[in-house]
N, C-alpha and C positions, 0 to 999 in steps of 0.2 A: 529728505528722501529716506524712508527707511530701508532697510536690512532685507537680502532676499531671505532669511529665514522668519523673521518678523512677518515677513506677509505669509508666508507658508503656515506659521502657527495662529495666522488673523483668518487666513483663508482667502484672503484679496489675490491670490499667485493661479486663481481661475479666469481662465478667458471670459466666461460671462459673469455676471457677479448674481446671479439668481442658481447658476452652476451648483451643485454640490458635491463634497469628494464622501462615498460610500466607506465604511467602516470595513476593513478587511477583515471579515473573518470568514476562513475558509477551511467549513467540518468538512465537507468533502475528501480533503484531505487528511486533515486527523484522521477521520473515520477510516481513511485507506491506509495507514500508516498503523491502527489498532488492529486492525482484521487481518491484514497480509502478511502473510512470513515469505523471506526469501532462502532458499535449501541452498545451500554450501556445495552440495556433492553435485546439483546436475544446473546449477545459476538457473532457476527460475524463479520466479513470485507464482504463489499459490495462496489459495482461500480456503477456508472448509465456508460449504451452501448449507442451509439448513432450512428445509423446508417441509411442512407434516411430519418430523420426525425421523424425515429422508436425509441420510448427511452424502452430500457429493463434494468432488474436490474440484476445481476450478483453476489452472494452469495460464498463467501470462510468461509466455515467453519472450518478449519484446518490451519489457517494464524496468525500468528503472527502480534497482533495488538499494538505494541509499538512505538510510535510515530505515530500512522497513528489519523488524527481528528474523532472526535467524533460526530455522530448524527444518530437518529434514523431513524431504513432502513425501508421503504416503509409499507413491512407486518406488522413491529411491530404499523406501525402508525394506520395501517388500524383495527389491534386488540385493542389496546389502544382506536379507535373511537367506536369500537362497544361494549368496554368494558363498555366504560361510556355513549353511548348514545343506547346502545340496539337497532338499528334502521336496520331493514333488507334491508333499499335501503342504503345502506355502499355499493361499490364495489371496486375492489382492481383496482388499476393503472395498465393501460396496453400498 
């Protein structure tokens, strides 16, 4: 009788033996993990859209920000400028 890791790397450790086990690879993620930064100052995950040349920001408040890079999303910057510069011609990116 062999080894349950022997069968796992024969592939005999599937219920049916025509079964096959799928290759994991999942860009979905990657690709959420290059694109998304999570801001420090107000914990969200955010995106820049780019679309015709139109850039929009894109806000997940409910996302798990582990591993994803760090940097401050758009609004926080534009409060953070009017925090320390009081200046009413501030406008937010659009």
């Amino acid at each position: 009788m062999s080894s349950i890791l022997e069968a796992v790397a024969q592939g005999t450790d599937l219920k049916h033996f025509n079964e096959k086990k799928e290759p994991k690879n999942n860009f979905d993620a990657k690709k959420a993990d290059k694109d998304l930064r999570a801001c420090p100052s107000c914990k969200t995950v955010w995106e820049i859209m780019v679309f015709n040349q139109t850039y929009d920001y894109k806000y997940y408040y409910n996302f798990p920000r582990y591993g994803k890079k760090k940097a401050v999303c758009p609004s926080c910057t534009i409060r953070i400028k009017n925090k320390y510069y009081h200046n009413a011609e501030v406008i937010e990116p659009s």
